[in-house]
N, C-alpha and C positions, 0 to 999 in steps of 0.2 A: 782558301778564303777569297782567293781571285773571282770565279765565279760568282759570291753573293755580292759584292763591291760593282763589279763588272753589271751586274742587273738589275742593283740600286740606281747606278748612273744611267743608264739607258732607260730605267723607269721613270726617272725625274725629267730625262729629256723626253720621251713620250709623253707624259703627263702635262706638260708645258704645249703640244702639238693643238691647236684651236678645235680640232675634232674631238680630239678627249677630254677640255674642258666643255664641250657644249653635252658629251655626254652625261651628264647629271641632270640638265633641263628636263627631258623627256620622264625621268624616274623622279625629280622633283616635282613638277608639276602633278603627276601620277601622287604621290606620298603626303602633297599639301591637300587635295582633294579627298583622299582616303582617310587622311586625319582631322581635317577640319567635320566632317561630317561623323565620325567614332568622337568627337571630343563634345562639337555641338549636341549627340545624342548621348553618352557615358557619363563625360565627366561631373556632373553634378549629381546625375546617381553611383557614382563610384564613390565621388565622397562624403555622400550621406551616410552607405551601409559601411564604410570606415569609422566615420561618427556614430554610428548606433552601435558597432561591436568596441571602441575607444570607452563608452558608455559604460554597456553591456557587461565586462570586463573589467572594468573600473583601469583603465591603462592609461588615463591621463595621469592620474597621481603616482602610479609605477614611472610609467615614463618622463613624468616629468620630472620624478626625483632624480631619473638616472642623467638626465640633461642637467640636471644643475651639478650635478657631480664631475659632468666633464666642461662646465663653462656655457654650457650653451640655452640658458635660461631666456633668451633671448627669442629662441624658438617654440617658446611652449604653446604658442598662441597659433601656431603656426604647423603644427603635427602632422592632424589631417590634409591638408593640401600636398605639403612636400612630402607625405609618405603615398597618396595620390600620383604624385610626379614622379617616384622613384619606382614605384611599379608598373606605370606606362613607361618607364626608359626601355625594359628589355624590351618590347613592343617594338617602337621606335625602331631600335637596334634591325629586330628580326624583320620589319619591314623594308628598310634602308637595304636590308643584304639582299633579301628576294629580288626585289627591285633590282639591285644590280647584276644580280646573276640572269634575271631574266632579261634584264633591258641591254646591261650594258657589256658582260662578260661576253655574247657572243660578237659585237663592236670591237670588243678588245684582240681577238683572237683576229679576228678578218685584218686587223688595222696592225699587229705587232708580227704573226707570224711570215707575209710576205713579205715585210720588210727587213725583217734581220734573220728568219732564217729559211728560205728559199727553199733548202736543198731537204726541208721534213717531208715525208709522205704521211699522209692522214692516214693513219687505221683502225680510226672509231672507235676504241675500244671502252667510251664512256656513251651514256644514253640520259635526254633528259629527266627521266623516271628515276635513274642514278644519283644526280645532280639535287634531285629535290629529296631524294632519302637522305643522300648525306647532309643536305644543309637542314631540315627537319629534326631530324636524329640529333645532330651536331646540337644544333638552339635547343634540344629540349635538355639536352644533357649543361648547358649552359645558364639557361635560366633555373634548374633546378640548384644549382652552386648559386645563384646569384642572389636566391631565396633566400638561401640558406645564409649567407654573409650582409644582406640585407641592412639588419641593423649596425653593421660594424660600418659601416659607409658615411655613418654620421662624421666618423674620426676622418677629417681628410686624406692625412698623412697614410690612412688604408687604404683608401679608395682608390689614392693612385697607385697605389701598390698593387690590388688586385686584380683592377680591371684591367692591367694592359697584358699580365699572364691569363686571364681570360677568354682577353680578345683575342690573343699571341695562339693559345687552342683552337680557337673559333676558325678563325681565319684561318688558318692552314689548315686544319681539315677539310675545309668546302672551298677555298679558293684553288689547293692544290689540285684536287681533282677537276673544277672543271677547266682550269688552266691545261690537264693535260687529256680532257675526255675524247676533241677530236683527233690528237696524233699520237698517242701511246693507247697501244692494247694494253688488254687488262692484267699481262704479265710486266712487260713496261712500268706499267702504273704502279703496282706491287714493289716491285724494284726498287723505284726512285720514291717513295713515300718512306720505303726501309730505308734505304740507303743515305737521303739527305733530310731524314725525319729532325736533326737540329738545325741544319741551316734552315727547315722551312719554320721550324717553331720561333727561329730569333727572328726570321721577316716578322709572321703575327706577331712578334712581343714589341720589333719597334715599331710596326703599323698599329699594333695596340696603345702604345705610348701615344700614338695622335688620337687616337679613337677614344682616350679618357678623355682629351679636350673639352669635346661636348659635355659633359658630363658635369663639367664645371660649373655651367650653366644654372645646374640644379640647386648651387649652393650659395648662393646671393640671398638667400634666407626672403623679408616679404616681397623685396623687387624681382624675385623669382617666381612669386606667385600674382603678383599684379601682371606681370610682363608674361605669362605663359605662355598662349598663345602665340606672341613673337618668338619667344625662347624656342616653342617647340620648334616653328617652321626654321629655324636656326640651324637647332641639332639636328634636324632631316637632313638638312645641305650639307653640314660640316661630316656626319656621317655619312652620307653618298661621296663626299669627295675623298675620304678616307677609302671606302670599298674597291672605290678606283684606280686608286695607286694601288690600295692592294690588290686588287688583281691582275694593274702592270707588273707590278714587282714580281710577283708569282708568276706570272705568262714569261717573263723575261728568264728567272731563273728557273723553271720547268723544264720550257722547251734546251734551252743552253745543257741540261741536265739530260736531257732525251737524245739531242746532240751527242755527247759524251759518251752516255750509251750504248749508243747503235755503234758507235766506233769501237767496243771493245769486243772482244773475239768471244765468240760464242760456242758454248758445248754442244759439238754436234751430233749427239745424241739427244741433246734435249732443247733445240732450238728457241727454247721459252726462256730458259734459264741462261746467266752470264758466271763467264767464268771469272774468279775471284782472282787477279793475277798478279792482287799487292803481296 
């Protein structure tokens, strides 16, 4: 357990370094521009053809019986907009990540591995084309679960329940790789995604726990559809600064894991492979 402790703290004190909080700026700015103009053109055709199939469907009176059943009669007026907002979240989300993988993951690597671990040798064994299938692949297999649990989100006490094993997936799939795509070959990479597949899922599950943060946003019932546009440009930043840490976190305990590694004696017959020599 030394290791993931060890790479929290080192991630908190990187994270605190003025270069790392200025890294969100650049993907910020980028995120509020990309969204204000998707919002300015979408959103009030997104929630008309909500409102015509709400209609269509007769789902106000479905729906709104099932809200009175759980208390929430409060929101009936209110439907189409916050189911509007709940299906640009995963958006939001997929956006905030690209952006940082593209902006600020390769900032992270320049700025964590000389400083704490010197003695890696790069051997490429990840390629940007990589990095974009797994983070693509990852979010689609992501938002297809998020669909799917969709309505159960109304109930808070879910939401925070499954969003942060969500994110806890998300995130360690696509952070771990390209935390290790310049210094671990592809046999490397294999290895340590096997081998510390729980320490990396409990990083995503408590950088998930921040990552529901935003989210909360959503649930201010009309002061969350009055205040939207502030809300979103909100949860852009609070999500870019969550990516952040997660990919210190992941960079810290990767490399420290690739470390480890390279120090255990190797089958020399199969130079790829490590010998198990618990």
């Amino acid at each position: 357990m030394m290791p993931f402790f060890t790479s929290l703290l080192r991630a908190i004190a990187t994270q605190l370094h003025l270069r790392m909080l200025l890294l969100t700026l650049l993907p910020l700015l980028t995120g509020l521009l990309l969204w204000g103009l998707l919002l300015w053109q979408g959103l009030q055709p997104l929630m008309d053809q909500l409102h015509h199939w709400f209609l269509q469907y007769s789902l106000f009176e479905s729906v709104g019986e099932r809200l009175d059943a759980w208390g929430l009669s409060a929101i009936r007026t209110l439907m189409v907009p916050l189911l509007a907002m709940w299906l640009l979240l995963p958006l939001m989300i997929l956006s905030a990540l690209l952006l940082v993988v593209l902006l600020s993951m390769p900032a992270i690597t320049r700025h964590v591995a000389p400083m704490y671990y010197p003695q890696l040798v790069m051997r490429h064994g990840g390629s940007f084309a990589g990095s974009w299938w797994v983070s693509l692949s990852s979010f689609l297999a992501f938002l297809i679960i998020w669909l799917i649990t969709l309505p159960l989100n109304l109930v808070p006490l879910f939401a925070l329940c499954i969003q942060p094993v969500l994110w806890g997936w998300l995130t360690s799939r696509v952070m771990a790789y390209d935390a290790l795509a310049d210094f671990a070959d592809p046999d490397e990479r294999r290895a340590i995604l096997s081998r510390q597949r729980w320490p990396l899922l409990a990083i995503g599950v408590v950088t998930g726990s921040l990552g529901a943060i935003p989210s909360l946003l959503w649930l201010g019932g009309v002061v969350s559809v009055i205040l939207f546009p502030l809300l979103a440009a909100l949860a852009i930043w609070l999500y870019l600064l969550v990516f952040v840490f997660s990919g210190l976190w992941f960079q810290h305990y990767c490399l420290d894991a690739l470390t480890r590694l390279r120090s255990t004696p190797m089958d020399a017959d199969h130079p790829g492979s490590i010998i198990d020599i618990n």
